[in-house]
C-alpha positions in Angstrom: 123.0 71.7 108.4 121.7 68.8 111.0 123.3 71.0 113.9 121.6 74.4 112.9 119.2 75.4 115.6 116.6 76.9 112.9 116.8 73.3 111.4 115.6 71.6 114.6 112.7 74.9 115.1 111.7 74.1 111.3 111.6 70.1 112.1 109.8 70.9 114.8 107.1 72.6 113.1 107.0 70.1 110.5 105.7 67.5 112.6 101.4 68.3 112.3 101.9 68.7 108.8 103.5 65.4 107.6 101.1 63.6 110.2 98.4 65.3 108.1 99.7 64.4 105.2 100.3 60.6 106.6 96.9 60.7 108.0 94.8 62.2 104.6 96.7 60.5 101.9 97.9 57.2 103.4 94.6 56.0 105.9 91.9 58.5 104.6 93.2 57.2 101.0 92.6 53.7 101.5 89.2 54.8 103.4 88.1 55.8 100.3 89.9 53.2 98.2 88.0 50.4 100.7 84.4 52.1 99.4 85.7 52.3 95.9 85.3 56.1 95.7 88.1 56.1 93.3 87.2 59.9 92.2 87.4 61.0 96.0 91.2 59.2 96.6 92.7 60.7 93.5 90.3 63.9 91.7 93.0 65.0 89.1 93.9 62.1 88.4 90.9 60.5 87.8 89.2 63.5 86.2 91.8 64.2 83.9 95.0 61.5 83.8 93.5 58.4 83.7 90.3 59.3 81.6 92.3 61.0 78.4 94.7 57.6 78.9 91.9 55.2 78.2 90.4 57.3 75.4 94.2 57.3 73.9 94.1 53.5 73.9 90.5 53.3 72.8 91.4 55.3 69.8 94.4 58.1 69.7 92.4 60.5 67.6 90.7 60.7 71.1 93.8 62.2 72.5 91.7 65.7 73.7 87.9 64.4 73.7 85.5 65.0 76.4 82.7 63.4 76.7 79.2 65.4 76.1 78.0 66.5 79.3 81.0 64.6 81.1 81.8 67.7 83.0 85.6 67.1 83.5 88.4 69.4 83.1 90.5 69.8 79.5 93.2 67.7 79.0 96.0 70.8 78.2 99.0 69.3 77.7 101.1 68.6 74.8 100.7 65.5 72.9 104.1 64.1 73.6 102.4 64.0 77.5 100.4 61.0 77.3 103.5 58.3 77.2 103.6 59.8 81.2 100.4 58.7 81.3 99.4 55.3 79.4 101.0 53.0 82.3 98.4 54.0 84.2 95.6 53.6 82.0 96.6 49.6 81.4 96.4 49.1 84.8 93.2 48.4 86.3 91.4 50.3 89.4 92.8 51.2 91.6 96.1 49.9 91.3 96.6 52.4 88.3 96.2 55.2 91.4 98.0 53.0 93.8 100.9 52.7 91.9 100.6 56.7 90.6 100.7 57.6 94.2 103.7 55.8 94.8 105.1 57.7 91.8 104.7 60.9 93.2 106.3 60.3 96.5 109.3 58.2 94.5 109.3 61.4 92.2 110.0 63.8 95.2 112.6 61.9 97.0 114.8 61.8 93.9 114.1 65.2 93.4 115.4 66.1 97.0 118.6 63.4 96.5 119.6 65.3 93.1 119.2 68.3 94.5 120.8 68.3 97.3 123.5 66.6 95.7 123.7 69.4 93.2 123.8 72.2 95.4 126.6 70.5 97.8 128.6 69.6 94.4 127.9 73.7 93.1 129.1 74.6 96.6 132.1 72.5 97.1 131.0 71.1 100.7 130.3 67.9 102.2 127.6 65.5 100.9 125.9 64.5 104.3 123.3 61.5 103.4 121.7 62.6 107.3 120.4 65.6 105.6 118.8 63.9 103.3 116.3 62.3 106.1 116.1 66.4 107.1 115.2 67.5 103.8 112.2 64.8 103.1 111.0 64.8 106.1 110.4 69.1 105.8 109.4 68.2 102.2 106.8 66.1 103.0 105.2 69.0 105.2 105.3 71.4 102.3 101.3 72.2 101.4 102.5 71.5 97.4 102.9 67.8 98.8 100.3 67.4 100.6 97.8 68.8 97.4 100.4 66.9 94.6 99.4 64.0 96.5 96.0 63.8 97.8 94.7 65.4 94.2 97.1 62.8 92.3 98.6 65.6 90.5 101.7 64.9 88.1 103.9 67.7 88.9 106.0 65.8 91.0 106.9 64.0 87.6 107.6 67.1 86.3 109.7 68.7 88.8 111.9 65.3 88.0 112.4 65.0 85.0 114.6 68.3 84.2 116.3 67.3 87.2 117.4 64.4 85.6 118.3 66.3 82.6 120.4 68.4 84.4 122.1 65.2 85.8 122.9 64.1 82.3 124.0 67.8 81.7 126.8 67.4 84.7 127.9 64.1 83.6 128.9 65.3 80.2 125.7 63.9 78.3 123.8 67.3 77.2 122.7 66.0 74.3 120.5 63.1 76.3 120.5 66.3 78.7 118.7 68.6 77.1 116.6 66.2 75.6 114.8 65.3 78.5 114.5 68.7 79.6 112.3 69.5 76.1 110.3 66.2 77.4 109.2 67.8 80.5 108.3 70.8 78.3 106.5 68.0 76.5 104.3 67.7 79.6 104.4 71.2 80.8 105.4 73.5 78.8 107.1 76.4 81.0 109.6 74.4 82.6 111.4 75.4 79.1 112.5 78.3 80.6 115.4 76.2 82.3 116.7 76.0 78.8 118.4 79.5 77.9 120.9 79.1 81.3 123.2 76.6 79.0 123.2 79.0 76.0 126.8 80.1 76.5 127.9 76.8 77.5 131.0 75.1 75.9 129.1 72.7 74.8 126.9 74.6 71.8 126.7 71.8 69.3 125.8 69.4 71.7 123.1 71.4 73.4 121.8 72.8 69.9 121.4 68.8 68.4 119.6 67.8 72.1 117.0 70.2 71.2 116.6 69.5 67.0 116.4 65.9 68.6 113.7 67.2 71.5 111.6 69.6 69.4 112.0 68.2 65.7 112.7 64.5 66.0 111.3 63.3 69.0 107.1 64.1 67.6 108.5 63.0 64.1 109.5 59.4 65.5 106.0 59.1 67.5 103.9 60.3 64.7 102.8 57.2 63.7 101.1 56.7 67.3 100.7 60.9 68.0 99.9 62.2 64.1 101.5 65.4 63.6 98.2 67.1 63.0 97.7 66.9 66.7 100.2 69.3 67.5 98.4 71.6 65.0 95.1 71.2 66.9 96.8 71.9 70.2 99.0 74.8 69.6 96.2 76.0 67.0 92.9 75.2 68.3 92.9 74.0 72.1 95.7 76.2 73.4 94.1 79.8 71.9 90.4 78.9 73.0 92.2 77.8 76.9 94.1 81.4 77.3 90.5 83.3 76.2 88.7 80.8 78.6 87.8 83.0 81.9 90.1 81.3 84.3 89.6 80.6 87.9 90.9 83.0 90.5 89.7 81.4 93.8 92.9 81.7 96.6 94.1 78.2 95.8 95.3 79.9 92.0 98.1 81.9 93.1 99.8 83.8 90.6 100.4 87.3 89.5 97.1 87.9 87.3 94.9 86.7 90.3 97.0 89.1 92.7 96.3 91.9 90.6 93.0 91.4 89.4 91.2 91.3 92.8 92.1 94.9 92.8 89.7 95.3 90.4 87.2 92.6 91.8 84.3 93.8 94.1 85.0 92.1 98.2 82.6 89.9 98.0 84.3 87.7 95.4 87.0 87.1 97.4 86.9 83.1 98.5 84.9 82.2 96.0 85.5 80.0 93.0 84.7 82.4 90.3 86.5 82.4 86.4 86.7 85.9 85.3 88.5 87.3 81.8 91.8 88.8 82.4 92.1 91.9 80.6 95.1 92.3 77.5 96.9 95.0 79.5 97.2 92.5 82.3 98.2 89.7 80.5 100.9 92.0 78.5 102.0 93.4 82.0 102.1 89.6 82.8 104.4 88.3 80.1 106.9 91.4 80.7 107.3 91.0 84.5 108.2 87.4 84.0 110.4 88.0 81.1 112.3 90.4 82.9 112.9 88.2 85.7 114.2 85.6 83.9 116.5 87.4 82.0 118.1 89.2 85.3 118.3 85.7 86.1 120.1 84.6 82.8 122.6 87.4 83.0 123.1 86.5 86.9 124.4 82.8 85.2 126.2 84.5 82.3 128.0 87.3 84.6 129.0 84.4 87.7 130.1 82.1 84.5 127.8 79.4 86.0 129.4 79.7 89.3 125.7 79.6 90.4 123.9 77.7 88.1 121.6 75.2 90.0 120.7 78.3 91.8 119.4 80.1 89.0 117.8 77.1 87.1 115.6 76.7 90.5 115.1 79.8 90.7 113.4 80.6 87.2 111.8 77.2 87.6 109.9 78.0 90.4 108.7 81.6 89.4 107.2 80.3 85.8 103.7 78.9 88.4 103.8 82.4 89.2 103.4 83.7 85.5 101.1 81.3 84.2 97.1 81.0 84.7 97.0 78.1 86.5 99.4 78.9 90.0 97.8 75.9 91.9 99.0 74.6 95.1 100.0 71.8 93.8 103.0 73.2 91.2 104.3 74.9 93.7 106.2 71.3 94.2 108.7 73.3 91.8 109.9 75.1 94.5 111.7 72.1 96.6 115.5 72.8 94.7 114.9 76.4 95.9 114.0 75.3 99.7 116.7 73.0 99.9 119.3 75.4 98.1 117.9 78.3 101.1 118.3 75.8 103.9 122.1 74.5 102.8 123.1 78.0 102.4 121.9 79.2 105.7 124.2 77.5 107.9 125.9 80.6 108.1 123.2 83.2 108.0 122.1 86.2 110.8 119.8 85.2 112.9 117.1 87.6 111.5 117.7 85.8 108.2 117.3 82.3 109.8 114.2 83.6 111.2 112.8 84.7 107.8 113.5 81.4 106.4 111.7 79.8 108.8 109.1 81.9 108.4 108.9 81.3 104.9 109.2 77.6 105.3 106.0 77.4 108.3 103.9 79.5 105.9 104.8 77.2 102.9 103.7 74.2 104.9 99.7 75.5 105.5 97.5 74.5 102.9 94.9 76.3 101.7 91.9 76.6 104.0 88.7 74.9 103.3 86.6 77.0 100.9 83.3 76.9 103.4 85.6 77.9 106.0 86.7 80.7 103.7 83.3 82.3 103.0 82.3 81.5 106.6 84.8 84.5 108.1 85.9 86.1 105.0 83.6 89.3 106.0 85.6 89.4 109.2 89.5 89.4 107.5 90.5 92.7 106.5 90.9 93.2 102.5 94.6 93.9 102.3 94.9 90.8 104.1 92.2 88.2 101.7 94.5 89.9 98.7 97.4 88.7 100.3 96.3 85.4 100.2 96.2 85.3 97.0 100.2 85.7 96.5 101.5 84.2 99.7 103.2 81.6 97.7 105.0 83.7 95.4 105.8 86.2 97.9 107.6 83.6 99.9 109.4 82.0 96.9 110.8 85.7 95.9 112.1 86.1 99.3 113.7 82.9 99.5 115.3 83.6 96.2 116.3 86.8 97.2 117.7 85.8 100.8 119.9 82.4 98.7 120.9 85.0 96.5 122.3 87.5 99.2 123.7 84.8 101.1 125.8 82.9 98.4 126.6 86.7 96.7 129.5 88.7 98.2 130.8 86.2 100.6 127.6 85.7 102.5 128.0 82.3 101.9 131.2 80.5 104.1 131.6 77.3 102.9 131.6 74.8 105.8 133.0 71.2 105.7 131.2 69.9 108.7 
């Protein structure tokens, strides 16, 4: 991979990106850390994370309370979610950010290392620790790191821990496995969907006790910190109230719904953060598009015997962001497996296909304008083009799919040893 000349043109491009990421979250962090504008170095995390820890520890009947007129976003994940989180809320400001930071950026490089090791493994070729330095480096000029980390966002923990699941999985552990896999869905609760791609495996009993342990006995044991009547007010209460909410659809929510729905939205709405009510036909629509991907997916696995399997369980882990309501920058995070998978198998692609991917890859790294800059020329872009926007990400993630896919299907792929 190191001597691929679409490597080197990617690294290349890579370069403004990570020194904007190095300059905005590393000395424009502690610039605001030095001022004690705590909000301003970490907004998610201070707006959501660390407030809902504190009122945990202050009294966990507080698990989802806001404070009237406090103005802050909803704490919407499951209960399980908060043991992520109470570290942090013991540790005083600002080290409880410093040391979440440092989190993230831990949480990604073991992400890349596992999945690179994976993928090599799945493919039978040569484990190359060089690529490694490659692969971060590219990583770390991704937009989805750059927002994960100057928001303080925890899908970096999420991306993670299914990863280390699926380590446990290979090692002939699927009960531990699978267990934290359901903890991830613990925190967020689409990255379930990774579940269904060890249905047929050999392994049934195991894989069937991991999740009665995940889904029965792991809220049962915690219930006397998390009652169980908290899960009832979640999945009951909070969670039916969030889906009727009118949910945001400015450019930096890309998902399906928002694509769609600014057909139906008048120009001028177009870079601005409005919340609008997506219609039941549209959310139906929603929920059967993304089923039927995933199970094309699932009977890819089932068909190849798991001759493919990390490639499909990044594959529906990634597209799930797509499905939901809230498609931020951020989660796209989800997609490094995929990137990584796409950039080991090209060693032997065209050079039209090496050409899309880096394509894909230079587009993945821009960030979402500012929104003032937005609304400052968005009477000048043409329409087709602000709607585009609004998908870029998942239009790029499909085609990488697609392309790792093609090249690993029908021979494409020739396995190369150095």
């Amino acid at each position: 991979m190191k001597k691929q000349w679409h490597i080197l043109v990617l690294l290349i491009l890579a370069i403004p990106f990570v020194l904007s990421n190095i300059y905005f979250n590393i000395f424009i962090f502690l610039q605001n850390l030095s001022r004690a504008d705590y909000p301003a170095a970490g907004a998610d995390f201070y707006g959501v994370y660390l407030r809902t820890a504190k009122y945990f520890l202050e009294d966990p009947a507080k698990l989802y309370y806001i404070a009237p007129g406090a103005g802050m976003d909803w704490f919407i994940y499951p209960p399980p979610s908060i043991f992520l989180l109470l570290p942090f809320g013991i540790l005083p400001d600002p080290y409880n950010l410093i040391f979440f930071k440092l989190g993230i950026v831990v949480c990604i490089v073991f992400a890349i290392v596992l999945s690179y090791k994976f993928i090599t493994t799945e493919l039978n070729i040569k484990y190359d620790k060089y690529n490694i330095y490659l692969l971060v480096f590219l990583s770390f000029a991704l937009a989805s790191s750059y927002k994960t980390l100057l928001l303080g966002q925890i899908d970096s923990y999420v991306l993670l821990i299914p990863l280390i699941g699926y380590y446990f999985i290979k090692k002939g552990k699927p009960i531990l496995g699978v267990v934290m896999m359901i903890f991830s869905g613990w925190v967020k609760l689409y990255t379930l969907v990774v579940l269904p791609l060890f249905a047929f495996s050999q392994k049934k009993k195991a894989l069937i006790i991991g999740i009665i342990i995940g889904l029965i006995a792991l809220p049962l044991s915690i219930s006397w910190i998390i009652p169980l009547k908290q899960y009832g007010f979640y999945f009951l209460d909070l969670m039916p109230k969030f889906v009727k909410l009118p949910q945001d659809v400015s450019p930096l929510n890309q998902n399906f719904m928002n694509f769609v729905m600014h057909f139906f939205l008048p120009a001028s709405t177009l870079g601005h953060y409005i919340k609008v009510e997506f219609p039941s036909w549209l959310q139906l629509t929603n929920i059967i598009v993304f089923l039927s991907f995933l199970v094309v997916i699932y009977y890819y696995n089932f068909k190849t015997k798991s001759k493919y399997e990390f490639l499909c369980f990044s594959s529906v882990f990634v597209i799930t962001p797509i499905f939901s309501v809230t498609g931020w920058e951020s989660v796209y995070i989800f997609s490094i497996p995929l990137l990584i998978y796409t950039l080991v198998v090209s060693d032997s692609a065209t050079t039209i296909v090496k050409l899309i991917i880096i394509g894909c890859m230079f587009l993945l790294m821009i960030p979402k304008p500012p929104s003032n800059l937005i609304l400052q020329y968005v009477d000048k872009i043409p329409l087709i083009v602000q709607i585009l926007f609004y998908i870029k990400n998942p239009i790029l993630i499909f085609t990488l799919i697609s392309l790792s896919f093609k090249l690993v299907n029908d021979g494409g792929f020739k396995l190369r040893l150095n």
